[in-house]
Steps between C-alpha positions, in 0.01 A plus 500: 500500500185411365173559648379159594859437650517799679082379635653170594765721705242719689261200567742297636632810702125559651476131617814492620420810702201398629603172601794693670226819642245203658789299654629872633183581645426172732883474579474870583165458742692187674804671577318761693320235652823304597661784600237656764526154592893470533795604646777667300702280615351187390502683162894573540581064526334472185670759352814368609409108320369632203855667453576182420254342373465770223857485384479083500184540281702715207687146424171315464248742306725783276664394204330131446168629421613845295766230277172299434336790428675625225612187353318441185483127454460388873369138499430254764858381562576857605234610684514163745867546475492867706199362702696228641808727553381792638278272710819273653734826541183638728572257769795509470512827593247443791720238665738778457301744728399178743834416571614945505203592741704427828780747419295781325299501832858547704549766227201638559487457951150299392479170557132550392582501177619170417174314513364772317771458213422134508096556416505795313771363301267253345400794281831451280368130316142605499573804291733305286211269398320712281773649320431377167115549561578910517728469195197345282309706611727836458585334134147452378392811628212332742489746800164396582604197625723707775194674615333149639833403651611815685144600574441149694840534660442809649187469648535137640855623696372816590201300688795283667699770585205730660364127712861448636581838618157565690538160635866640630749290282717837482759425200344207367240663388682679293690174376223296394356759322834507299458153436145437477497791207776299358353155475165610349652727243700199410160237473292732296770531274554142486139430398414758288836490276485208331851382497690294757843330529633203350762315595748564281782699519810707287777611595612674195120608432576700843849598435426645227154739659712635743792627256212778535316446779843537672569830442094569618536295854840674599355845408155422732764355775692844481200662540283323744834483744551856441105529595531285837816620564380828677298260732809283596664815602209640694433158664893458594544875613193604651231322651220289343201782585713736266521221235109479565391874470789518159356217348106602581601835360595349193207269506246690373703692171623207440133311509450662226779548258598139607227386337457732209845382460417154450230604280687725259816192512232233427335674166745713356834191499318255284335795262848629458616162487291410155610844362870521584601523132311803452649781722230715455221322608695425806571861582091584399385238755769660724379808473086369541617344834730774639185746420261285683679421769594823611156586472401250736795499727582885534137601670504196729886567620443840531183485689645248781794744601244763515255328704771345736401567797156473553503161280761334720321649834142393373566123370827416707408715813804730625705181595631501147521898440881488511478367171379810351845630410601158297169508318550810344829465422391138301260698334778694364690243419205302351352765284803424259441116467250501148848681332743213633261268407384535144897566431592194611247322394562629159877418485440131630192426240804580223707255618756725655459355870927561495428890522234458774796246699747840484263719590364369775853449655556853443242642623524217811879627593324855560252420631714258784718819572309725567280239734824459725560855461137561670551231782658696813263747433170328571166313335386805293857560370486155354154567364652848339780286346224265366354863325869593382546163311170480327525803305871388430314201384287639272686695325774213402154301423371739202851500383590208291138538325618841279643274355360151496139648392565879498324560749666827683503670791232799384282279310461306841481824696215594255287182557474532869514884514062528494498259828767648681336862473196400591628364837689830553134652481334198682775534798467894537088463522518236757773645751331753640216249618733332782459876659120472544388421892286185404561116615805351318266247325313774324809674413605197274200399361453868393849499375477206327129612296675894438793346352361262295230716346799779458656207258254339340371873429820590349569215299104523331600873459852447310318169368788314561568193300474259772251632691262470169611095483416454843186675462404322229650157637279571823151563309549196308534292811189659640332482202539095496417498881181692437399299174559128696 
């Protein structure tokens, strides 16, 4: 890989990331907010819609925009062509959920839920509107533009969100910031990409982007039902203040490797993309993000299980401590995610979506046993099973890649090995803090500046490789800040 190509990679990667960090940090400060504000329970009906909602969006924005992506010639007649389709099938699908919302809520003993399903559905066509916006955007490698969008988004429903719940509007609060965040991230992207629909349309033109995007969709759909699965079963079985403390457990890992997630998916496809021919450029970039990313991601998992406690008792209050237990155990299973990722992502930039198809239903069928194995047996069985699967997962991940790029299981191990120590040392410095007689609040904040001078210290020590590009990322940001 060359080094302006590799540059293009890491710059791309940093704005991606920060876009993603910013967007992390307000969403992070109005959750707390919300949720000093909110039941669990309020939280739980939400939970229970999005189920849906989440699973009816795979249909709408996977596959369409990754086919555009890494089509070479797209013109007009195309892009309009998946606008207009993805667009139509979204409300198709909402009607879907309109007309479904009376018997989920019998499923469910909620008939609270239906008008809730009926608004918060809305989400489904107003996500499918920008579909081809993100794919320009992803193709031309213009992450900037993101930025604008998700930063406006975020801040705008976050305001909405906070207003309606101190005015006392419970679970809508939590709905129209959904939507709100939704419809702005949509206009920005509208006026600042400058492409919009025509009305024209192919049928063949579309035909033939999914012969791949196919194979892309039903592998997100496998997954993201998988993902919301362990919610149905928790919202069915138990009640929906178990659903509430699982899913806020899970809320803050997955804040961030969510996001990260999307940042690391939204660079590294279209990079590979342009270089699928050469296998190993593909694996170099693989290996650039996987080292990165672990960087960022190991620290920041590790340091939430440790700090469990007094974080969840000094931003949620104790009303929420009984999600403790699920929190660590996402951090577990979240710590692995920068390995599945940059695996996949390299096998689908090659064109080899097919392998990604088998291995997700692999991995799925697991993962699906030994969730219905964990049932009888309570909520933090089923969070256990969650732990079992994802290291099943990952290992079935990095396997098609010895192959594909020669990429193998040590030279992986190798990559991430400097982060992962480090957080061994980080985790056995900040431990013995919780034991100290001082306000919880001090505890974490004394936590949180011990362990992250216990990294940062080792990394500058060991000067490891991506510590020295963030570094030097970092001063030229404040050197441009000080200059203006």
């Amino acid at each position: 890989m060359t080094r302006t190509s590799g540059s293009k990679v890491l710059s791309n990667l940093f704005w991606k990331f920060a876009e993603r960090i910013l967007a992390q940090v307000i969403t992070f400060i109005v959750s707390i907010i919300l949720a000093r504000l909110l039941l669990p329970e309020d939280y739980g009906v939400v939970a229970l819609v999005l189920v849906f909602i989440n699973i009816a969006n795979v249909f709408v924005s996977s596959g369409f925009g990754e086919a555009l992506i890494i089509e070479d010639n797209a013109d007009e007649l195309e892009y309009s062509s998946i606008f207009w389709s993805s667009f139509g099938f979204a409300w198709i699908l909402y009607f879907v959920i309109v007309f479904a919302a009376p018997w989920i809520s019998k499923v469910y003993h909620n008939p609270d839920l239906i008008i809730v399903f009926r608004v918060l559905g809305l989400k489904i066509p107003l996500s499918s509107i920008n579909t081809v916006q993100h794919a320009i955007v992803s193709k031309n490698l213009q992450f900037r533009r993101f930025f604008f969008s998700t930063l406006a988004g975020t801040l705008i429903s976050g305001v909405v969100g906070i207003g309606m719940a101190y005015k006392g509007y419970g679970v809508w609060a939590i709905v129209f910031q959904y939507l709100v965040n939704s419809s702005i991230d949509t206009l920005v992207l509208l006026f600042t990409v400058k492409w919009h629909p025509r009305f024209m349309f192919s049928y063949e033109r579309v035909k033939h982007m999914m012969k791949y995007g196919w194979n892309l969709m039903f592998s997100t759909l496998i997954n993201t039902v998988y993902g919301e699965l362990q919610s149905l079963i928790i919202g069915v079985w138990y009640t929906s203040a178990d659903l509430a403390q699982y899913k806020r457990g899970n809320q803050f890992p997955s804040l961030f490797v969510n996001n990260v997630n999307t940042a690391i998916s939204s660079v590294l496809f279209p990079v590979m993309a342009k270089e699928k021919d050469n296998v190993k450029t593909v694996k170099a970039i693989t290996r650039q993000s996987l080292q990165l990313t672990s960087y960022i991601m190991f620290p920041i998992m590790t340091g939430l299980a440790v700090t469990a406690t007094p974080l969840v008792s000094v931003l949620l209050t104790d009303k929420w401590l009984d999600c403790v237990p699920y929190l660590r155990i996402c951090c577990a299973c979240f710590v692995l995610q920068p390995l599945q990722t940059a695996n996949v992502q390299a096998i689908n930039a090659i064109g080899r979506s097919d392998v990604c198809l088998k291995m997700e239903i692999i991995k799925k069928i697991i993962g699906v046993a030994l969730l219905f194995a964990a049932i009888p047996f309570g909520v933090i069985a089923i969070a256990y099973s969650l732990l079992a699967s994802v290291i099943f997962s990952t290992i079935v991940s990095c396997t098609p890649n010895r192959k594909l790029i020669f990429y193998g299981y040590r030279e992986q191990l190798k990559d991430i090995i400097q982060p992962l120590i480090y957080c061994v040392i980080m985790a056995m410095v900040v431990i013995p803090i919780q034991m100290l007689h001082i306000p919880q609040v001090a505890v974490l904040l004394l936590q949180i500046l011990v362990g992250s001078v216990v990294y940062i210290l080792a990394s500058a020590i060991n000067k490891n490789s991506s510590y020295i590009y963030l570094y030097a990322k970092l001063k030229i940001i404040k050197n441009k800040v000080i200059s203006r």
